[in-house]
MIRO-98394 format. One record per atom (N, C-alpha, C): residue in three letters; x negated, y negated, z. Coordinates in steps of 0.02 Angstrom, whole numbers, padded with zeros to 5 digits, always signed. Atoms other than C-alpha are relative to their C-alpha. Example, Ala and Ser with C-alpha at 12.3 -4.5 7.8 and 13.67 -1.06 7.14 Angstrom:
! MIRO-98394
ala-00045+00059+00000ala-00615+00225+00390ala-00045-00060+00000ser+00042+00059-00003ser-00684+00053+00357ser+00039-00055+00037
This chain:
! MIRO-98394
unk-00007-00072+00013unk+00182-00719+00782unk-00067+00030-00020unk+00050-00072+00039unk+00054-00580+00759unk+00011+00027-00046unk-00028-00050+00024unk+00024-00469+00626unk-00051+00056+00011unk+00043-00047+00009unk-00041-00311+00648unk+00001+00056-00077unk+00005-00027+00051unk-00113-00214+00495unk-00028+00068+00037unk+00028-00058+00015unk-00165-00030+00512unk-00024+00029-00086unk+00037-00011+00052unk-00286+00007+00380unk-00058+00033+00004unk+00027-00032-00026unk-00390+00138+00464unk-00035+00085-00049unk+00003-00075+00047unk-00351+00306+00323unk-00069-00006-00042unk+00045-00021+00048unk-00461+00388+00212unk+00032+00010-00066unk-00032-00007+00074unk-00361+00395+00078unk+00001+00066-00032unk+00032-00046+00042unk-00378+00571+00029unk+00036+00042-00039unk-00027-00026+00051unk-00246+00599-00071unk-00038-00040-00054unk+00025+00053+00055unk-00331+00452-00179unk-00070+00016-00017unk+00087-00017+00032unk-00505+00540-00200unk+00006+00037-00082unk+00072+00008-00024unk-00639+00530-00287unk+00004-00090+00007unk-00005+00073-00022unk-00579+00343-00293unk-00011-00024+00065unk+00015+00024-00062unk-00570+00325-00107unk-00049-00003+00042unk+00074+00026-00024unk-00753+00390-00072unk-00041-00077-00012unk+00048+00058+00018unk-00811+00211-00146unk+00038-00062+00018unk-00066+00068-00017unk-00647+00099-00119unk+00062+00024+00049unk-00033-00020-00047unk-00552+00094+00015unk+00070+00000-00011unk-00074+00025+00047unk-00356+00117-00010unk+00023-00034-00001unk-00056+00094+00037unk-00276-00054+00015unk-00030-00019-00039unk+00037+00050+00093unk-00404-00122-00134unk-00012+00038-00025unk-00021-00019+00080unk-00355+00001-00243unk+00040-00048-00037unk-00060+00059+00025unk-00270-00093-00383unk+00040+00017-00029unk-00060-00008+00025unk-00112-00117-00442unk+00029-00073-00058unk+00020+00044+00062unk-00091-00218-00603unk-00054-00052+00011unk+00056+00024+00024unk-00263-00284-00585unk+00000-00052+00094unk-00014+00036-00077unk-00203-00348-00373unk-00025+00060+00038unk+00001-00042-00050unk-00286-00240-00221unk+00058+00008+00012unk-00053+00013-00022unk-00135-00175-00164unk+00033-00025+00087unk+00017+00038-00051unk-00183-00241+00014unk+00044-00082-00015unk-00022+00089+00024unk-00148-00425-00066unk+00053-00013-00026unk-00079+00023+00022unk+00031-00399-00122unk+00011-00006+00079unk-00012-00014-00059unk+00058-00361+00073unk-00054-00086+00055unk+00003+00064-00041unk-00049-00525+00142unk+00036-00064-00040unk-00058+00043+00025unk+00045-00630+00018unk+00047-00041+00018unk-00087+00031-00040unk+00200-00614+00090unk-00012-00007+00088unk+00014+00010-00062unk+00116-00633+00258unk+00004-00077+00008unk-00004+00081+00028unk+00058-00813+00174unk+00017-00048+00022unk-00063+00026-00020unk+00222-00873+00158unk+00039+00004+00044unk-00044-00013-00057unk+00283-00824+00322unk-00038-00107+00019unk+00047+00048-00015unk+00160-00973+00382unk+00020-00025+00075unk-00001+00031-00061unk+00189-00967+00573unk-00040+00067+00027unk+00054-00058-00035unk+00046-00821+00593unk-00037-00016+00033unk+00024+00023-00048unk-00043-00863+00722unk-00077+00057+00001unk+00055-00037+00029unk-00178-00705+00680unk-00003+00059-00031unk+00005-00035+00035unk-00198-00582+00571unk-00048+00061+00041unk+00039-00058-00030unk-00268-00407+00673unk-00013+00071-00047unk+00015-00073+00023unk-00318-00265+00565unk-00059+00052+00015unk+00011-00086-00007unk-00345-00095+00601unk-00056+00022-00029unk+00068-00035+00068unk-00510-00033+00502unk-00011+00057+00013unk+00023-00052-00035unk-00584+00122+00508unk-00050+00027-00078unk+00036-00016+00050unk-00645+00204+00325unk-00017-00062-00050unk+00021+00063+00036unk-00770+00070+00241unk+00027-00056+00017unk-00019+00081-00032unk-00717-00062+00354unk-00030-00061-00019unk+00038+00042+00017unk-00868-00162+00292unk+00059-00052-00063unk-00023+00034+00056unk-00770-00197+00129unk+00043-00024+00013unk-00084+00026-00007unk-00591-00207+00194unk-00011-00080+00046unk+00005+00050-00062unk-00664-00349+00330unk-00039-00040-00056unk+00020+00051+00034unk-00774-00434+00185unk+00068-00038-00048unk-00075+00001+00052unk-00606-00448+00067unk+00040-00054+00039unk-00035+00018-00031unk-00507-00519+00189unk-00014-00068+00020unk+00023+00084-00004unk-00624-00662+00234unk+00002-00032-00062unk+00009+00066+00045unk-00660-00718+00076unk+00082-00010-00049unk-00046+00028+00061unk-00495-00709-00022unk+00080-00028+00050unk-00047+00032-00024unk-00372-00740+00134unk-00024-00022+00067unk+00038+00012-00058unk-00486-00840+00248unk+00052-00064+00019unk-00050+00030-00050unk-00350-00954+00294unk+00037+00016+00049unk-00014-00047-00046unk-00273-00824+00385unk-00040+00012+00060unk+00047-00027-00054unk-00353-00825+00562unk+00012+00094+00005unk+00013-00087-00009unk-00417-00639+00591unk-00044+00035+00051unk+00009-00068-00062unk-00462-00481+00704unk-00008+00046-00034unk-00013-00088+00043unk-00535-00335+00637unk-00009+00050+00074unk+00009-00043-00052unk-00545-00188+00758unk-00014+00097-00025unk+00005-00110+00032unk-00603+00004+00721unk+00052+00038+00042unk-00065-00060-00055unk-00485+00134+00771unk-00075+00066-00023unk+00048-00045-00011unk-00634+00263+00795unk+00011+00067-00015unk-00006-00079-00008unk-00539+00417+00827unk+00081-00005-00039unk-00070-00016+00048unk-00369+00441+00702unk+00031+00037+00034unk-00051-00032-00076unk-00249+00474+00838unk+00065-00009-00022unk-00075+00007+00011unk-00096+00420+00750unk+00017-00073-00011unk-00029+00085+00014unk+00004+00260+00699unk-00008-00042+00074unk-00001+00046-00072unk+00038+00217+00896unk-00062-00018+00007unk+00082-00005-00036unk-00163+00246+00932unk-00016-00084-00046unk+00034+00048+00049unk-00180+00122+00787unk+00029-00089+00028unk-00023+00035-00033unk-00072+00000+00858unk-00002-00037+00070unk+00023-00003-00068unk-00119+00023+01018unk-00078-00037+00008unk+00068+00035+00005unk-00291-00065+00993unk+00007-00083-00014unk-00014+00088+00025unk-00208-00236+00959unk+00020-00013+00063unk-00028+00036-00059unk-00151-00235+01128unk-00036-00053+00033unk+00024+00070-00078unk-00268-00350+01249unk+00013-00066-00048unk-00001+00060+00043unk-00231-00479+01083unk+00060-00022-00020unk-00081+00025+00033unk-00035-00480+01056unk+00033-00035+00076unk-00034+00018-00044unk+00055-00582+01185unk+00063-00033-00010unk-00056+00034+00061unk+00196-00645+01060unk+00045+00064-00031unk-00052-00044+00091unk+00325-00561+00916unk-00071+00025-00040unk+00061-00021+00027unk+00222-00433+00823unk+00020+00025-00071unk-00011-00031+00048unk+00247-00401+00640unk-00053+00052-00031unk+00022-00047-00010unk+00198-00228+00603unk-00013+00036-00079unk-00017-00042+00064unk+00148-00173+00423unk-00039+00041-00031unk+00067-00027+00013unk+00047-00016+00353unk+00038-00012-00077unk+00028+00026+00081unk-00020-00050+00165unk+00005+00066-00034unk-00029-00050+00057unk+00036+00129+00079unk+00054-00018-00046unk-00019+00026+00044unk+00148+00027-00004unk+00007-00052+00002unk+00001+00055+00010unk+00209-00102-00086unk+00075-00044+00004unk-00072+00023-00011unk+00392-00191-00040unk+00011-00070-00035unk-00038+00079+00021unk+00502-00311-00085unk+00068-00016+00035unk-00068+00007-00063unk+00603-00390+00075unk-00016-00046+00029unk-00009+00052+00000unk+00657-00546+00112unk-00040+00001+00089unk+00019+00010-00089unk+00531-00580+00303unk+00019-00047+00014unk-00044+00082-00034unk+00622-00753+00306unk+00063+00027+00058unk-00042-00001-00032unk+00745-00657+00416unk+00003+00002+00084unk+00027-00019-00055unk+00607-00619+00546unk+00040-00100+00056unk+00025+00044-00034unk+00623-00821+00594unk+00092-00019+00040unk-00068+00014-00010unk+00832-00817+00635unk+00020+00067+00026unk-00024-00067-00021unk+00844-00644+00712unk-00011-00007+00058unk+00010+00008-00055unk+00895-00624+00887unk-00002+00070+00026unk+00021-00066-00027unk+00861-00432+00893unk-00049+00003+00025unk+00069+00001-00036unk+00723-00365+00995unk-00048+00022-00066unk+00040-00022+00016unk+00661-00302+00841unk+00031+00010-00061unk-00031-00049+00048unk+00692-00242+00652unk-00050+00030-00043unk+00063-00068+00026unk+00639-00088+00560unk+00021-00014-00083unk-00027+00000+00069unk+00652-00099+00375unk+00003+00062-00024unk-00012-00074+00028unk+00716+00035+00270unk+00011+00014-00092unk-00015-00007+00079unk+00745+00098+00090unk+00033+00076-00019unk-00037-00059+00012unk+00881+00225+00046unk-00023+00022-00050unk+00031-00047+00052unk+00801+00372-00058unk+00083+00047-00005unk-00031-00066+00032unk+00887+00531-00149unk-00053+00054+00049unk+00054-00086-00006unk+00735+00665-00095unk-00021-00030+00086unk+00004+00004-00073unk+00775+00615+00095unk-00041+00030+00050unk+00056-00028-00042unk+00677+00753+00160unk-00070+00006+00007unk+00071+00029-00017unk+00527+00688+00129unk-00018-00047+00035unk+00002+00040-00053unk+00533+00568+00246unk+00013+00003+00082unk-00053+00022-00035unk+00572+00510+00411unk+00065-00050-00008unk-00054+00049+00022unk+00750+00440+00404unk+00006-00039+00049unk-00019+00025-00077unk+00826+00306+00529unk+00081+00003+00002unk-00061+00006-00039unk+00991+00336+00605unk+00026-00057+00028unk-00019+00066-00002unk+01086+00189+00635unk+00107+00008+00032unk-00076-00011-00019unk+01267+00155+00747unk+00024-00044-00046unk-00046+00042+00063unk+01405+00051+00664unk-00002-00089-00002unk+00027+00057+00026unk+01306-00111+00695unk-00043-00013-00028unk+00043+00016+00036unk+01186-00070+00612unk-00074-00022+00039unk+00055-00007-00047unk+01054-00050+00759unk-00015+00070-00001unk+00046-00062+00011unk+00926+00106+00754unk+00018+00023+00083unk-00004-00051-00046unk+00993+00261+00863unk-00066+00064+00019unk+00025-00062+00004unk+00863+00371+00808unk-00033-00001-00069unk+00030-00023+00059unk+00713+00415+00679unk+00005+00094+00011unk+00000-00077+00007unk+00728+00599+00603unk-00053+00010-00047unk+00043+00004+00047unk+00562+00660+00521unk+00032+00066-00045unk-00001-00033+00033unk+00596+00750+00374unk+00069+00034+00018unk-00076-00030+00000unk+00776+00808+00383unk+00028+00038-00045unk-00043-00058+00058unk+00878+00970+00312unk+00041-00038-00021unk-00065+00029-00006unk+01030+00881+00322unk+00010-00072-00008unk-00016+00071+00004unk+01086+00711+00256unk+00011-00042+00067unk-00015+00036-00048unk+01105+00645+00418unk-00034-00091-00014unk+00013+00057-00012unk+01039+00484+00354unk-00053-00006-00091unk+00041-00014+00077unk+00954+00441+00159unk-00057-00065+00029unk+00030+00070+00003unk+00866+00263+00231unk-00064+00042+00040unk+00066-00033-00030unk+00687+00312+00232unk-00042-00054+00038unk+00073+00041-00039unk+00552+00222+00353unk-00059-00017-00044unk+00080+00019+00033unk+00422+00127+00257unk-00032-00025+00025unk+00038+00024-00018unk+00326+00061+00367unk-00024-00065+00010unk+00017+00087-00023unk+00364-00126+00415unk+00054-00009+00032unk-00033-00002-00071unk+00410-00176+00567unk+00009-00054+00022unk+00010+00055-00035unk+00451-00341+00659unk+00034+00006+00089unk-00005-00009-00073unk+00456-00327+00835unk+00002-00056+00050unk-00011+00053-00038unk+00513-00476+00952unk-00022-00005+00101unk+00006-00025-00057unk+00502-00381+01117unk-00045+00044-00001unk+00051-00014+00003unk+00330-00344+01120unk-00025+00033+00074unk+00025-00038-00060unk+00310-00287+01306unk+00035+00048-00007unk-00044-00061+00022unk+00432-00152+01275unk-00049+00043-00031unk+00037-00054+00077unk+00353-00101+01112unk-00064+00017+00040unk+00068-00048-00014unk+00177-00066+01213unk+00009+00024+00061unk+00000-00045-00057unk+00254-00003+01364unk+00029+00080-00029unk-00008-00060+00039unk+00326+00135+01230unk-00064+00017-00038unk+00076-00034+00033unk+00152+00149+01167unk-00018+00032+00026unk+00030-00033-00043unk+00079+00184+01328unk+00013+00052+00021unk-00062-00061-00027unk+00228+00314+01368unk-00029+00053-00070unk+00039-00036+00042unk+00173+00391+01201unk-00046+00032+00009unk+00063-00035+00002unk-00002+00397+01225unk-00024+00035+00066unk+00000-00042-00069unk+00022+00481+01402unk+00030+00058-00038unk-00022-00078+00022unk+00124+00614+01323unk-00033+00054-00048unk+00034-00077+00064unk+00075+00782+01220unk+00009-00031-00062unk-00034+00015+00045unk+00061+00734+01057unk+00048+00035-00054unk-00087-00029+00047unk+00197+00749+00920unk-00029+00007-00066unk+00041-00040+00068unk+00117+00873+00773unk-00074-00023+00003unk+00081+00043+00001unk-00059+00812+00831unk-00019-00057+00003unk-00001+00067-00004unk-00027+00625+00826unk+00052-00037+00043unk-00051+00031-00045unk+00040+00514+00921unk+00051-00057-00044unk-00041+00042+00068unk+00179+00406+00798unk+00021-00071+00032unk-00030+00066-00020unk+00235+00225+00813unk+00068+00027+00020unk-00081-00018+00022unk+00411+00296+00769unk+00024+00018+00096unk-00021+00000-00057unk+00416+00371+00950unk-00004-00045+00048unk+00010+00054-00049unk+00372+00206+01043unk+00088-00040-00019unk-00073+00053+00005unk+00523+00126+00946unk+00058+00049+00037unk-00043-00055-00007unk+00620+00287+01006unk+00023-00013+00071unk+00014+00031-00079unk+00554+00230+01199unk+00068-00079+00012unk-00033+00081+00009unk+00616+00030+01158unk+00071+00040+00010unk-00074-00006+00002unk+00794+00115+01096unk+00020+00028+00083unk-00038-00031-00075unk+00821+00242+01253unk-00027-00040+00071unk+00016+00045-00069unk+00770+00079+01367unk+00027-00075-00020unk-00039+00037+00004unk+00892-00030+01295unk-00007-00071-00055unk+00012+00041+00034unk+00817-00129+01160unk+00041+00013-00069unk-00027-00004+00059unk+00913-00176+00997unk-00048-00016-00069unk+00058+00000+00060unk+00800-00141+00824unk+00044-00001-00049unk-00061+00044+00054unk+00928-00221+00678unk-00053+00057-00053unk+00021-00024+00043unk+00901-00096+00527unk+00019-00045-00080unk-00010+00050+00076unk+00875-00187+00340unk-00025+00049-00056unk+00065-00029+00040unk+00845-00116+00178unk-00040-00073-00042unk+00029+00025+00041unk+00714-00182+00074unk+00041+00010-00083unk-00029-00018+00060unk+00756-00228-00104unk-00041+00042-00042unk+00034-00036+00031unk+00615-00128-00176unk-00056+00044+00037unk+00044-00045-00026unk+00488-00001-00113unk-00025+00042-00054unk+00034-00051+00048unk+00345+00081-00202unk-00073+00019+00025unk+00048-00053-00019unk+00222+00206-00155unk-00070-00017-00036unk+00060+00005+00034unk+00021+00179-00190unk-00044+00049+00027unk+00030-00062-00038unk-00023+00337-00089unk-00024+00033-00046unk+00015-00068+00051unk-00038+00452-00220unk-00044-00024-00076unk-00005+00036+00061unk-00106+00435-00396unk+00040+00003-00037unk-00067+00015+00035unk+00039+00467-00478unk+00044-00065+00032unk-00046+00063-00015unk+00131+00355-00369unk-00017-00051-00011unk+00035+00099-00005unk+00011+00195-00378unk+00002+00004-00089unk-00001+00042+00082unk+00011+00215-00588unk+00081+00002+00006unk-00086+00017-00015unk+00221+00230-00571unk+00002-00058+00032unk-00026+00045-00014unk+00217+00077-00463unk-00059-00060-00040unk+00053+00023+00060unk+00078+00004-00589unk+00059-00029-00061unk-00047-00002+00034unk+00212+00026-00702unk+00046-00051+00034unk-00059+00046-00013unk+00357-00067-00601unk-00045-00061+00013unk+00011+00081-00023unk+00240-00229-00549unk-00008-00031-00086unk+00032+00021+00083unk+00189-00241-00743unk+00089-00010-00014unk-00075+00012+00029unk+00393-00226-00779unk+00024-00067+00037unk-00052+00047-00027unk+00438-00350-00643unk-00053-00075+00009unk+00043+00071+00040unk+00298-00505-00730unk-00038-00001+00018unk+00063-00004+00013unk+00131-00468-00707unk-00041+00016-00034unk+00048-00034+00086unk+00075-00398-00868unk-00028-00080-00028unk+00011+00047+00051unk-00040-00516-00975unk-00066+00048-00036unk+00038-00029+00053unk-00162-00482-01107unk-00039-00060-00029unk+00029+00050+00050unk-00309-00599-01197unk+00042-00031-00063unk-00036-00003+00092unk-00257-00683-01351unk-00029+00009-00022unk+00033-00043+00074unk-00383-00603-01461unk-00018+00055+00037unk+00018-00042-00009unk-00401-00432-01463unk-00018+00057-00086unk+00016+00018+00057unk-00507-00375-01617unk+00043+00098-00019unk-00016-00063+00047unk-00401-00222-01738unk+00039+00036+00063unk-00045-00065-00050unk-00274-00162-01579unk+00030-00019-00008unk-00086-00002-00025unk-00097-00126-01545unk+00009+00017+00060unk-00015+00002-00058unk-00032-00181-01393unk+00063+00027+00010unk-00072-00045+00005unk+00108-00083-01343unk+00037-00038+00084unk-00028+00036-00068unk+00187-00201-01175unk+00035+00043+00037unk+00038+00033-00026unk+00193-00214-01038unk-00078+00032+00006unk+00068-00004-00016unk-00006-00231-01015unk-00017-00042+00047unk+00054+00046-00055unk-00137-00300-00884unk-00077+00011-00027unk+00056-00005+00006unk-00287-00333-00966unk-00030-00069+00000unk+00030+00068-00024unk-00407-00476-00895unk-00038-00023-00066unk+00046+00020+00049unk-00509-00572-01003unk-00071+00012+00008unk+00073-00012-00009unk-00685-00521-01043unk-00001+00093-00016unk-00009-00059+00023unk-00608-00352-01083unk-00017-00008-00098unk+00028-00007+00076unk-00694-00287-01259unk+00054+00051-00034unk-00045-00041+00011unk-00566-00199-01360unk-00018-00007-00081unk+00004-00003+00064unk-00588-00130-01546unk+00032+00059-00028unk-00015-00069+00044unk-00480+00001-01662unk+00042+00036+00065unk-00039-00028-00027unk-00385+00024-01519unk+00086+00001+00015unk-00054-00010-00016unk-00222+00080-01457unk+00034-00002+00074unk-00005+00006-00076unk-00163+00002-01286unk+00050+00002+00037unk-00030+00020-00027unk-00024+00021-01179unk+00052+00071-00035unk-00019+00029-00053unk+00115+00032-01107unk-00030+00008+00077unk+00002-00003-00074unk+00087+00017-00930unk-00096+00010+00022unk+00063-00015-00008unk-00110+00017-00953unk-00023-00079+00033unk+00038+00048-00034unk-00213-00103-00838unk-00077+00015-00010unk+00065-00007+00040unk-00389-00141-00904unk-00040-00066+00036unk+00015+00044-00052unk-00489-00240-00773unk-00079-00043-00022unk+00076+00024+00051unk-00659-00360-00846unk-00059+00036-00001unk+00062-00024+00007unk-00801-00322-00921unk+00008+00068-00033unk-00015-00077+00052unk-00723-00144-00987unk-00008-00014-00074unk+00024-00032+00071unk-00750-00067-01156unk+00060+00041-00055unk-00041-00080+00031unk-00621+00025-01266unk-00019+00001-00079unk+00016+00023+00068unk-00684+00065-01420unk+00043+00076-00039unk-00027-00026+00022unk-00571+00156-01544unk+00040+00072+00054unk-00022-00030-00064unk-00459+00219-01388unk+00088+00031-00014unk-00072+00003-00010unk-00274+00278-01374unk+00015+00012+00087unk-00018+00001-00087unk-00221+00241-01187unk+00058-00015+00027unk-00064+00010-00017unk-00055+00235-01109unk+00004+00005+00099unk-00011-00030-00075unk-00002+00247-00923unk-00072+00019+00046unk+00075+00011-00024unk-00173+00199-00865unk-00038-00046+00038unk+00044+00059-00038unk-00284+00102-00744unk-00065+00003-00008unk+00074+00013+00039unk-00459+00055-00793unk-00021-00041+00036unk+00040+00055-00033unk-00582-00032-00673unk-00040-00033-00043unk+00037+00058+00042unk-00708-00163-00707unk-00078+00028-00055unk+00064-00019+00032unk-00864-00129-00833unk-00009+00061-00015unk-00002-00065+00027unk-00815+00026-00886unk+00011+00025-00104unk-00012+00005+00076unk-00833+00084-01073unk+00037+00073-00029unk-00043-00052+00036unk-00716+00224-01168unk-00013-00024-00065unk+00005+00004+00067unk-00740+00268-01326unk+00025+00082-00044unk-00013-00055+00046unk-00652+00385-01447unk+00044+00037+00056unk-00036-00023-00059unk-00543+00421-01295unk+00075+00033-00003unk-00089+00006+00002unk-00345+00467-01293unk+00022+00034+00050unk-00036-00021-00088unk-00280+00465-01110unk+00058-00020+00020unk-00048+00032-00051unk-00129+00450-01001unk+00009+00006+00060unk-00020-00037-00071unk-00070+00463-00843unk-00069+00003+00050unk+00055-00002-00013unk-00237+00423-00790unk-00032-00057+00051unk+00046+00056-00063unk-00375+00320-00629unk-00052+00021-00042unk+00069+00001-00002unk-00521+00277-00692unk-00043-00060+00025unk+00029+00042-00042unk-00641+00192-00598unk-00043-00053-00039unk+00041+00051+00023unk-00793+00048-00612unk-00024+00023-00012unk+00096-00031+00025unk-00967+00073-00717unk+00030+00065-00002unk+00020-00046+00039unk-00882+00214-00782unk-00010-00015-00078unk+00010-00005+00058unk-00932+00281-00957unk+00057+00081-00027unk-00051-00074+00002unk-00803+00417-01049unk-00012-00008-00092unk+00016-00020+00058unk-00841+00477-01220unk+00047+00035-00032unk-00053-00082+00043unk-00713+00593-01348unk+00049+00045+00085unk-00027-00056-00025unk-00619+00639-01195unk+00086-00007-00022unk-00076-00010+00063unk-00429+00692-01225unk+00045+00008+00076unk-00017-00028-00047unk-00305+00706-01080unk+00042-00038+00056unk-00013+00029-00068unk-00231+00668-00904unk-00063-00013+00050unk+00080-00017-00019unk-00424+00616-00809unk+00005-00040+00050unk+00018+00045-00043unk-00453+00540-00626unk-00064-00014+00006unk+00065+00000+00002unk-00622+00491-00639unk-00019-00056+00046unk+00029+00041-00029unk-00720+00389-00512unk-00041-00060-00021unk+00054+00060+00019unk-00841+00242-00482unk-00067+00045-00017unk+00081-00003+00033unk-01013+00249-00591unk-00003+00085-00026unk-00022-00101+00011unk-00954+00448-00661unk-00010-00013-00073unk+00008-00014+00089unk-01015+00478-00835unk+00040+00083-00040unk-00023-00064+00023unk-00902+00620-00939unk-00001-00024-00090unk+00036-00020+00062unk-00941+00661-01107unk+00040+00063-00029unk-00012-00056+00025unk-00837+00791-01236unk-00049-00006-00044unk+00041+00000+00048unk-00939+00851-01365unk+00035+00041-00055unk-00071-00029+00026unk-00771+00948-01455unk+00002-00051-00058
C-alpha cells in the first residue's frame, strides 16, 4: 500500500507561526502534529512508500521526515501551483500502482486503520458526526452504509458525519481516472476537490464503506490546536520534571525537561517545550516553544513561539518565532 500525504498549505490561519514552521510541525503536547498521523502509518507496517505532497517550507517538512521516520521509504514531490486537494493528489500518480491510503494532516484522529487490511470495498472514507454540520462537507450514505454523495456545507441536516480527511482507497485506477475527469472539468469554487473524484468512483460503480472515527480534532486554527492540546494532554500525554523550583502545577501539563521554572504558576493544559524560561509566570491554556523566556507574565489561551522573550505581558498573545514584547504598565 501507498500513502499519500498532502502537506502543500500555508497555514494561514496559523500565522505568524506558520511564516517560520510549517503546519504539520506545529506542536501538539510537545508532538509535531504531522507525527501523531505517521505513527499510525507505523503500525500499519505493509507501506510500501510514503509520498508527500510539499509545497510551503518543504525544506523542513522533507528534513523531519528523514530523520525521525526514516524507516518509512519516501517521496517528496512539490505541488507548485495550489490547485486543490485532487491537483495535490494528482502528483502521486506515475508512483501509485497499488491501494492508496489518503491522509491530509489538519488534524488529528483516532480510527482503528487495522480495518484497511480485511476490507473488500473499493474504498473507505472516514467520518465523524458533528452538531455545527454546516461547516463542513457531510457524506451521505445508503442503508449499507456505502457513500451516495458528499454535500459541502449543508442548510439542512441531510447528513451530521463530517469529512475529515482520510481516505483508503483499494481501487486506485478508478480513483485517478476520477482525478483526471476532475482536472478536465471547470473547477468547483476555484479548486479542483478530491471529494469530486470519489463522487466520479461512486457514479461509475465503485463501493466507498463509510466509518466513523472514534475521535477527531482540529489543529487548523489556533484555538483549535490549543483545544486539541488540551484533549491529547487529557487522553496521557501530560508529564512534567520532578523538580520544579517554588511552582504550582495545576494538571494536566507538558513540560520537557530542561525547562527553568521559578515562582510560578503552571497549567492546566499548558505545554512548555526545553530550554524555556518562566519566571514568576501565571499560564494556563498555553503552548510555549523551545528557549523561550517569560517573565512576570499572566497568559491564556495563548501560541507562543521559539527564542521568544515576553516581559509583564497580561492576556490572550500569539506571538511568533525569535519576537521580543515587552509591557512597561
Amino acid at each position: 500500500m501507498k500513502v499519500i500525504i498532502p502537506l502543500a498549505g500555508k497555514g494561514t490561519r496559523l500565522r505568524p507561526h506558520t511564516h517560520t514552521v510549517p503546519k504539520p510541525m506545529l506542536r501538539v503536547a510537545g508532538k509535531p502534529v504531522m507525527d501523531y498521523v505517521l505513527d499510525d502509518v507505523r503500525k500499519l507496517g505493509d507501506v510500501s512508500e510514503v509520498i508527500y505532497i510539499t509545497g510551503h517550507l518543504k525544506e523542513t517538512v522533507e528534513a523531519h521526515a528523514r530523520t525521525a521516520y526514516a524507516d518509512l521509504p519516501a517521496r517528496f514531490i512539490e505541488q507548485k501551483v495550489q490547485d486543490g486537494t485532487a491537483g495535490a493528489v494528482a502528483l502521486a500518480k506515475a508512483f501509485v500502482q497499488e491501494p492508496v491510503l489518503i491522509i491530509f494532516v489538519d488534524t488529528i484522529f483516532d480510527a482503528d486503520l487495522g480495518v484497511i487490511k480485511t476490507s473488500l470495498d473499493d474504498g473507505i472514507i472516514w467520518t465523524k458526526e458533528v452538531e455545527d454540520y454546516q461547516r463542513f462537507g457531510v457524506v451521505v450514505t445508503d442503508a449499507n452504509g456505502h457513500m451516495t454523495k458528499i454535500v459541502e456545507k449543508p442548510k439542512t441536516p441531510i447528513s451530521k458525519r463530517a469529512n475529515i480527511g482520510l481516505y483508503y482507497i483499494r481501487d486506485w485506477k478508478l480513483l485517478y481516472e476520477g482525478i483526471d475527469a476532475v482536472l478536465k472539468a471547470p473547477q468547483n469554487q476555484g479548486e479542483y476537490y478530491l471529494t469530486d473524484a470519489f463522487q466520479y468512483m461512486i457514479d461509475h460503480g465503485a463501493k466507498l464503506k463509510v466509518l466513523d472515527v472514534h475521535g477527531w480534532y482540529d489543529a487548523g486554527k489556533i484555538d483549535t490546536l490549543l483545544d486539541t492540546n488540551r484533549v491529547m494532554l487529557e487522553k496521557g500525554l501530560a508529564r512534567k520534571p520532578k523538580e520544579l523550583e517554588d511552582c504550582t502545577i495545576i494538571e494536566p501539563v507538558y513540560i520537557e525537561d530542561g525547562v527553568v521554572a521559578t515562582g510560578s504558576t503552571i497549567g492546566p493544559n499548558v505545554c512548555v517545550l526545553a530550554g524555556s524560561k518562566l519566571l514568576s509566570c501565571t499560564v494556563s491554556d498555553t503552548l510555549i516553544g523551545t528557549k523561550s523566556m517569560l517573565a512576570r507574565c499572566t497568559i491564556s489561551k495563548s501560541l507562543i513561539g521559539d527564542r521568544v522573550v515576553m516581559e509583564g505581558v497580561k492576556g490572550e498573545v500569539t506571538v511568533g518565532d525569535d519576537a521580543e514584547v515587552r509591557s512597561r504598565a
